[in-house]
N, C-alpha and C positions, 0 to 999 in steps of 0.2 A: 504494500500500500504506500501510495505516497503523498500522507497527511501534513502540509505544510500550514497548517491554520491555527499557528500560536499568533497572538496578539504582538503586534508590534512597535515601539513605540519609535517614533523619528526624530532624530532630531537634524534641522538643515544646517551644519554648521561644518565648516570644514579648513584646516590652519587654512591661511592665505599668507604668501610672501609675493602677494601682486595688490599692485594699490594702482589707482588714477590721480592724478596731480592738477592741480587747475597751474596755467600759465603763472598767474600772479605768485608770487615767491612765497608769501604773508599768508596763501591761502592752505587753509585744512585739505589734510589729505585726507579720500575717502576711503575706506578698503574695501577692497574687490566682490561683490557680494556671489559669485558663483565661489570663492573658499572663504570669504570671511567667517570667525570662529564666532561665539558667545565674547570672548574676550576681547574679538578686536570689534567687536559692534558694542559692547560696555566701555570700552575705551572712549569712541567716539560720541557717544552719549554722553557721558562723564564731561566729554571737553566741549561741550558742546556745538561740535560739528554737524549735527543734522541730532533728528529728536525721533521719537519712535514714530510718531507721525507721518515723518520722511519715508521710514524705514516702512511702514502698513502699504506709502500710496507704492512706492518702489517695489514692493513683491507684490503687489496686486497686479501693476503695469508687467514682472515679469512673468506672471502666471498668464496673462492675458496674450501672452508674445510665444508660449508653448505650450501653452492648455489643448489646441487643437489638434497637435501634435501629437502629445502624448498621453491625456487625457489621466490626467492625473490627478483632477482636483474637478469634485462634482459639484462644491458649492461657500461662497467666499460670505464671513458672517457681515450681514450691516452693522452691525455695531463697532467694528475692528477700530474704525478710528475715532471713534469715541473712546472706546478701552485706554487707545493710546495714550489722545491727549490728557486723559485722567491723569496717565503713570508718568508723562511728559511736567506735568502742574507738581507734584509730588517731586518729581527730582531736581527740578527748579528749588524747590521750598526746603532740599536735602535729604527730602525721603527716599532711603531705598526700600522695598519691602520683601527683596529677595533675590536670588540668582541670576534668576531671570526676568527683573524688571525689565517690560518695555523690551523685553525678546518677541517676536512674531514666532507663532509656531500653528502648525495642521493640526488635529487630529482625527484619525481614521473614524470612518463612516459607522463604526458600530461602537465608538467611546461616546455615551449621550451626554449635551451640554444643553445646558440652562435654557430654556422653554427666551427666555426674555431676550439672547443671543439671538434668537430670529431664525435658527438653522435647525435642519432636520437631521434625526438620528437614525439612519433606515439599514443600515448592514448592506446599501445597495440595491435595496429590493421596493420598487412599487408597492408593494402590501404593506409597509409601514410608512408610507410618506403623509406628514402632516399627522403622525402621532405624537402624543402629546408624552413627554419623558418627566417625573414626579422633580428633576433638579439634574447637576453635572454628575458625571460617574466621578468617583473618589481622584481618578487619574486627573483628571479635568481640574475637579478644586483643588486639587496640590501646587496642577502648572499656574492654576491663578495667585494663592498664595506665595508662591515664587516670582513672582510679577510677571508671567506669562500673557502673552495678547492670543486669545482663542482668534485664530486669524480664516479659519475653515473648517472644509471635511473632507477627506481626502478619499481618492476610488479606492477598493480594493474586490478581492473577489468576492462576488454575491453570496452572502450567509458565511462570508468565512470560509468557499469553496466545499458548504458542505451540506450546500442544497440541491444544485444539480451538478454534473462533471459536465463543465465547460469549459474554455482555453483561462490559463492562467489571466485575473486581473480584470476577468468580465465581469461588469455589472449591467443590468439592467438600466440603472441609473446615470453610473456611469460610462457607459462604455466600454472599449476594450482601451488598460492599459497598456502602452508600451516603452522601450527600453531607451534612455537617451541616448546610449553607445554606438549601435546599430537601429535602422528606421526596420519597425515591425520587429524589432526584438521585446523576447519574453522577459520581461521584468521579473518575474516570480510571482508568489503571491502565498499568504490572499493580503500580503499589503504591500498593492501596487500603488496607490501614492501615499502610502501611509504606511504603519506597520504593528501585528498584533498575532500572535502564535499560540497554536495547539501544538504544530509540529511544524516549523520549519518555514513559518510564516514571516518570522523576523528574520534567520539567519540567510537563506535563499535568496530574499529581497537584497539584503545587503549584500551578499556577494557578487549577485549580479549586477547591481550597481553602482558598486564601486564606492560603498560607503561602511560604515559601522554601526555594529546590531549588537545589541545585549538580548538574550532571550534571561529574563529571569528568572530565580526560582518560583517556580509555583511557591506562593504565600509569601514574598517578598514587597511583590504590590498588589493593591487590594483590585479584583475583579469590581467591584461594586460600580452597577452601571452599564456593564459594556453588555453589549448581547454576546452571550455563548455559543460553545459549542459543548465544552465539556471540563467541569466542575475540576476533574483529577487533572485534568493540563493546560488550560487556559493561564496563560499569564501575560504580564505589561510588561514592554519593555522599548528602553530608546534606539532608533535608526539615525546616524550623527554623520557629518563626515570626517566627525575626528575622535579619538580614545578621550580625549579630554571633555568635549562636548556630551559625550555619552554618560563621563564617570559625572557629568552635572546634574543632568537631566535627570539620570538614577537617582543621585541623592535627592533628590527632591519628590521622587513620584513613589520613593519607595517607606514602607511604616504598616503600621499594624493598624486596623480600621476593622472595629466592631461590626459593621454589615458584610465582611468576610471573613468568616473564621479559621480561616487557610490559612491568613496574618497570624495568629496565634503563635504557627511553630516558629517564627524568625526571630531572631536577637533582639533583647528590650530596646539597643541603641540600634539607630541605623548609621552607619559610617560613614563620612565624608571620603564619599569614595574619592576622591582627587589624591586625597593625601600618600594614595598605596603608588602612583604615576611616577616610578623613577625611571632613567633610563638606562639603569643597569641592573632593573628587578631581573631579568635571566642569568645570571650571574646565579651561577649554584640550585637552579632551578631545575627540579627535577621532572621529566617529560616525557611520556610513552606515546610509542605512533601502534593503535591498534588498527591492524593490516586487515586482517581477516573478513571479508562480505565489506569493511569497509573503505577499506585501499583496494581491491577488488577485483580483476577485470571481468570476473565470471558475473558478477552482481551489476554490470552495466560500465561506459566507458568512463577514464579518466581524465578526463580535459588538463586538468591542473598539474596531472604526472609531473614532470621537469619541473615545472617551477615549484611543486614541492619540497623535491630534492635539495633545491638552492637554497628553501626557504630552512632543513632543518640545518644546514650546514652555515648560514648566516643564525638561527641561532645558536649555535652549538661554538661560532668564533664570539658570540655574544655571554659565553659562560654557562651555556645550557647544558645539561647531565642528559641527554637523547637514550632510551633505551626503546631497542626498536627490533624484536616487534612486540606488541604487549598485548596481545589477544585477547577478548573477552571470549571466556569458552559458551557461553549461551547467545552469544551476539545472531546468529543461525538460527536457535530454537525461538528465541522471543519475537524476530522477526514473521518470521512462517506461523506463528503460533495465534491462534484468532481469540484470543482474551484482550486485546488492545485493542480490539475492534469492536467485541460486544461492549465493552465499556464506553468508548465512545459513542457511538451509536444508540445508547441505551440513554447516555447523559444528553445526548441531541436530544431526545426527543421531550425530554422533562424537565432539562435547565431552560429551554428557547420556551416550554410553556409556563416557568414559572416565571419566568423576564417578562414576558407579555403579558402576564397575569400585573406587574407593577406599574403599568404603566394608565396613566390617566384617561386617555384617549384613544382607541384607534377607530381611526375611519372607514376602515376596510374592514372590518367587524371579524381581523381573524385572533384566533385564541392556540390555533398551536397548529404543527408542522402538518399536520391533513390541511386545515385551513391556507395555510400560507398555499401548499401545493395545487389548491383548486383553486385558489386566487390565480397562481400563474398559469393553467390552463385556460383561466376563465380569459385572459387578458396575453395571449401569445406576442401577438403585436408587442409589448411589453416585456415580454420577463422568457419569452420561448423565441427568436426570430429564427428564421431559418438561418444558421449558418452552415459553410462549409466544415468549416471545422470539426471535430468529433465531438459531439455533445450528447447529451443524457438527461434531461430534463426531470427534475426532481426525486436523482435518483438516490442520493442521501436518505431524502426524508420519506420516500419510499422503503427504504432497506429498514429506519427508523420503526417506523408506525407503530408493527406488531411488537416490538421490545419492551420489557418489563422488567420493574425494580424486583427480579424474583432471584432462585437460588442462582441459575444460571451467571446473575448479573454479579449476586456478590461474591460466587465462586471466582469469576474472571478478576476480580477487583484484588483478590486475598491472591490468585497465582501470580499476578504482576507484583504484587509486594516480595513474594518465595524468589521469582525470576532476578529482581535486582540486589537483596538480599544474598543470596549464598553465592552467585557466581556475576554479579555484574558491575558495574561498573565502580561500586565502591570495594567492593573483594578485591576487584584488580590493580586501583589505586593503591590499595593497601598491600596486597600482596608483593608488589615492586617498589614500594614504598615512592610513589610518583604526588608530585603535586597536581598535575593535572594530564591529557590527552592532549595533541598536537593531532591535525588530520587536514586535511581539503575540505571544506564545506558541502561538496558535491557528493557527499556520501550517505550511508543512511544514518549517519548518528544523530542525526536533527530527529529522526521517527525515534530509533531507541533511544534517546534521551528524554523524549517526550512518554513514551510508554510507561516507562521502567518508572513504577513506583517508589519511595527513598524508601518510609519506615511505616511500618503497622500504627505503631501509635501516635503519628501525625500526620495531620492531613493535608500533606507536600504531596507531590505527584508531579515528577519531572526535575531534570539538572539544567543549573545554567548553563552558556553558551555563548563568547564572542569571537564575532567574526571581524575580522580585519583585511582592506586588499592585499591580495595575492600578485595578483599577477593578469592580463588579458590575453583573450585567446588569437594567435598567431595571424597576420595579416595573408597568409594563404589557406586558412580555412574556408569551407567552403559552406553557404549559407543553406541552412539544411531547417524544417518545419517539423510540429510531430504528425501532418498531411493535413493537407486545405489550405486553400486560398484564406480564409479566414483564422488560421491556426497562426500562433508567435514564432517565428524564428529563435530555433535553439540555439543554435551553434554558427556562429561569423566571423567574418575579424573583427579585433577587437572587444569583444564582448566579455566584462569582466569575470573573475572569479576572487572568492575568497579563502580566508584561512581561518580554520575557528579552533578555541580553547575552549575544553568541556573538564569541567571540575566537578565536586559534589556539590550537596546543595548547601547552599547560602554561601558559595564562597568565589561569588563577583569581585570582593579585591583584588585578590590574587590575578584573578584570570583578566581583571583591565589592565592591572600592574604589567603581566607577559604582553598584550597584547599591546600595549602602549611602547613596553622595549621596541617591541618588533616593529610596531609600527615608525617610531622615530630614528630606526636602522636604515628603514629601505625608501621608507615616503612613496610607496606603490600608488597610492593614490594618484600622486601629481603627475604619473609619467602620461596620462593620453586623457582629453576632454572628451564631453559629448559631441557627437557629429553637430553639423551646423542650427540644423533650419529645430533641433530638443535644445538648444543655449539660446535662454533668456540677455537680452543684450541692455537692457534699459540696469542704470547705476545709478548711485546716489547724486552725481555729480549732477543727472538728469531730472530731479526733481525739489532739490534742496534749495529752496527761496524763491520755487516758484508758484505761483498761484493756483493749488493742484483742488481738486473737491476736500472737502473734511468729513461728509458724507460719508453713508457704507453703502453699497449696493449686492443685495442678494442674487448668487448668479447658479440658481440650482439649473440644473438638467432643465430643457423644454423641450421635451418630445415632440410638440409640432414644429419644431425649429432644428431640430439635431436629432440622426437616424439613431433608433437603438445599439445600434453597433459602435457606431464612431461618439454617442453621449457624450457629457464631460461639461462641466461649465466653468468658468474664470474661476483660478486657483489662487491659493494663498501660499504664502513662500514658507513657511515652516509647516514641518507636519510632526503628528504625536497617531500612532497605530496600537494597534493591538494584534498579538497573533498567536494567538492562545498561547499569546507570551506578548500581550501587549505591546504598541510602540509608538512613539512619539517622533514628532519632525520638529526642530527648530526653525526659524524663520532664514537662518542662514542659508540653508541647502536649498531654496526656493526648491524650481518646479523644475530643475535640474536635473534630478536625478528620482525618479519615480520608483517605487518600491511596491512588490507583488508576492505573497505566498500564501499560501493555506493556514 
């Protein structure tokens, strides 16, 4: 199976060592907003070189310059520049109120935000639009609290990719997302301009394009809010373009929150993750590559091969302890084994009815996954088009239907705990005494990590996960679909890949700490941009003193105006996802780099 629909969260931000300079000697310099970080857009805030208001109209105009392109962003909140200038009057007066004061950021189509914000919470689907959500999912008030601007909603794939099997990043709503690197390349999903994981929904997205993905521990940050998929692996988590930008947005989205009792099992503190960010955390760090189905060629191709090689031998001149190979001997049975599957499946069809069951309003009178699935029969034009593509039409919530909280369900629940228990990924850690897993992202460790239950007696479900660039794939590749005209392009040049760090649970330090060496070794990011016509070109230089709207305009999907397929409306430059591992956008990474997994 291949379940990529952890929550994700994004964040748009990525270092920048490119700036624009106005002629005048005396004048502020802007920074580049396709890599500006959190830090270099607080800097400039701080000096007062442009305000957040600058920063709202500038990623609205560059959403607007690649929305039709990529289809990344379904809907831009009116409120955004009011948000602003609230946080703009505050930092005048010397108020900061958080990290991310006056940061613009996305988040993904199924994190719900505040009824008053003006924007809809739909997973992507016509059957919830213009439903009415009780307030912001937990994610949402944290990034407010941190002085976050809710700047949109970002596509990703319809229900979390786990309502019907159709190409990576389709929505109804939104469209089909695609890949800024290559035109009609497969972003991932299900958070294609946003990001939120069950399996593979944050790490995917981010290696495809060319950014960085925290999948967090289930119970790290609170579900509370986002529609589901499934209760034991759903979690938040940030999509950044940098280790530092991600270890921000963490600290801030992550804490224990009584309407998820998942939070429970996590550390009373939560840590300033920045603090763990040296560049010689590999140094004496111990590291296993398990090979086995997941380095693999019998289990499917290896894109990343060579550049993994480079990547463990760059860290191993970095101080790294490399023992290679470090198998997990159940990695085979847990895979093949259909206890991952009743649980999900089972948690589909009861977590989406008790989410539905909270909400204040719906217009489409549905109450759970039968309902949703006759809503989209009822309305094909909508939610069924004819595409080429291979598709399967509510065929989740089909498989769902007949499943029950019965022995069945919690036999399959108690085997996944036995599976990672005696032989899986914490045995193996231990048994080699490793601080964590090194591997290519294009593996199955994003499902077995999401699977494999931690402990019986808490209710965690799933290991963290970050992914960092790798590497892109070779300018003589050759552009290949998985068949149809309407299917994503898999494989092109250029087309990114990542590298991820898989530890136990709750131990995100560490694995930003590795991931941040590495990253500040090779700077993989910066080596190749997005092709032309997915780069937003409008900069600060282009709106800063001038007489721009102060106005929000709501720019949802209009189906008499834009075909079900190609959907998408004016996007906002930061995004926050979810992928049943949650994930969040910063406003840095605008519409640049679009994000798609399950």
């Amino acid at each position: 199976m291949h379940f990529r629909s952890l929550f994700a969260l994004l964040v748009a931000i990525i270092p920048s060592a490119l700036s624009f300079s106005s002629p005048r000697a005396d004048a502020p310099t802007f920074p580049d907003l396709y890599e500006a970080t959190i830090a270099d857009l607080q800097a400039g805030l701080d000096a007062g070189h442009f305000t957040s208001v600058d920063l709202v109209n500038a990623y609205f105009a560059r959403i607007n310059e690649v929305n039709a392109e990529l289809h990344a962003v379904i809907e831009t909140s009116p409120t955004a520049l009011k948000q602003a200038a609230d946080l703009d009057a505050q930092r005048k007066q010397g108020k900061k109120i958080g990290p991310l004061h006056g940061i613009p950021i996305l988040v993904k189509d199924n994190i719900a935000t505040r009824v008053e914000d003006g924007m809809n919470t739909t997973a992507g689907s016509y059957a919830l639009l213009n439903s009415v959500v009780p307030g912001d999912a937990t994610t949402a008030a944290k990034l407010r609290q941190a002085g976050a601007i809710i700047l949109g909603k970002a596509n990703l794939s319809e229900w979390a990719a786990f309502g019907s099997l159709a190409p990576d990043g389709w929505s109804g709503r939104g469209g089909q997302t695609t890949n800024p690197y290559y035109p009609k390349g497969n972003p991932c999903g299900s958070s294609s301009g946003s990001g939120t994981e069950t399996a593979g929904s944050i790490t995917c997205p981010a290696s495809r394009n060319n950014v960085v993905g925290v999948k967090a521990t289930v119970g790290l940050t609170s579900r509370n809010g986002v529609v589901p998929i499934s209760q034991h692996q759903d979690t938040v988590g940030p999509l950044t373009r940098t280790v530092t930008d991600a270890a921000i947005v963490l600290s801030a989205i992550a804490g224990k929150d009584s309407a998820d009792n998942y939070t429970d099992a996590q550390p009373d503190q939560v840590p300033d993750y920045t603090a763990a960010l040296k560049k010689d955390a590999l140094k004496g760090a111990r590291l296993g590559v398990p090979r086995t189905v997941f380095i693999d060629k019998t289990w499917g191709p290896i894109p990343a091969a060579a550049a993994f090689t480079d990547a463990l031998k760059t860290m191993k001149d970095l101080g790294a302890i490399i023992t290679d190979p470090t198998n997990i001997p159940n990695a085979e049975d847990i895979l093949k084994n259909d206890a991952g599957n009743i649980v999900l499946e089972t948690d589909l069809k009861f977590d989406i009815q008790h989410y539905l069951s909270t909400l204040k309003e719906i217009p489409t009178n549905v109450h759970n996954i039968a309902d949703i699935a006759a809503f989209n029969d009822a309305h094909k034009d909508l939610e069924e088009p004819a595409l080429d593509a291979y598709t399967s039409w509510n065929s989740h919530f089909i498989i769902s239907e007949p499943k029950q909280l019965d022995d069945a369900y919690r036999a399959a629940v108690e085997q996944s705990h036995d599976y990672s228990r005696a032989e899986g990924i914490d045995a193996v850690l231990k048994q080699y005494n490793l601080d964590a897993f090194v591997l290519p992202e294009n593996s199955f460790m994003f499902q077995y990590a999401g699977f494999a239950l931690t402990a019986r007696h808490v209710k965690t479900a799933g290991y963290p996960i970050v992914t960092v660039p790798l590497g892109f794939q070779p300018n003589d590749t050759k552009p290949a679909d998985s068949g149809g005209k309407d299917s994503p392009i898999e494989t092109a040049p250029g087309m990114p890949f990542g590298l991820t760090f898989v530890g136990t649970a709750f131990s995100e330090s560490k694995l930003l700490a590795f991931a941040y060496a590495y990253e500040q070794a090779t700077q993989t990011r910066l080596k190749r941009k997005a092709y032309e016509k997915a780069t937003p070109k409008t900069q600060l230089v282009d709106v800063v003193g001038k007489n721009l709207p102060t106005g929000g305009a709501n720019s949802t999907t209009d189906p008499n105006s834009n075909s079900t397929q190609n959907g998408g409306g004016t996007g906002a430059a930061t995004s926050v996802g979810v992928t049943r591992s949650f994930g969040l956008l910063v406003a840095s990474l605008v519409c640049a780099h679009s994000v798609i997994r399950w």
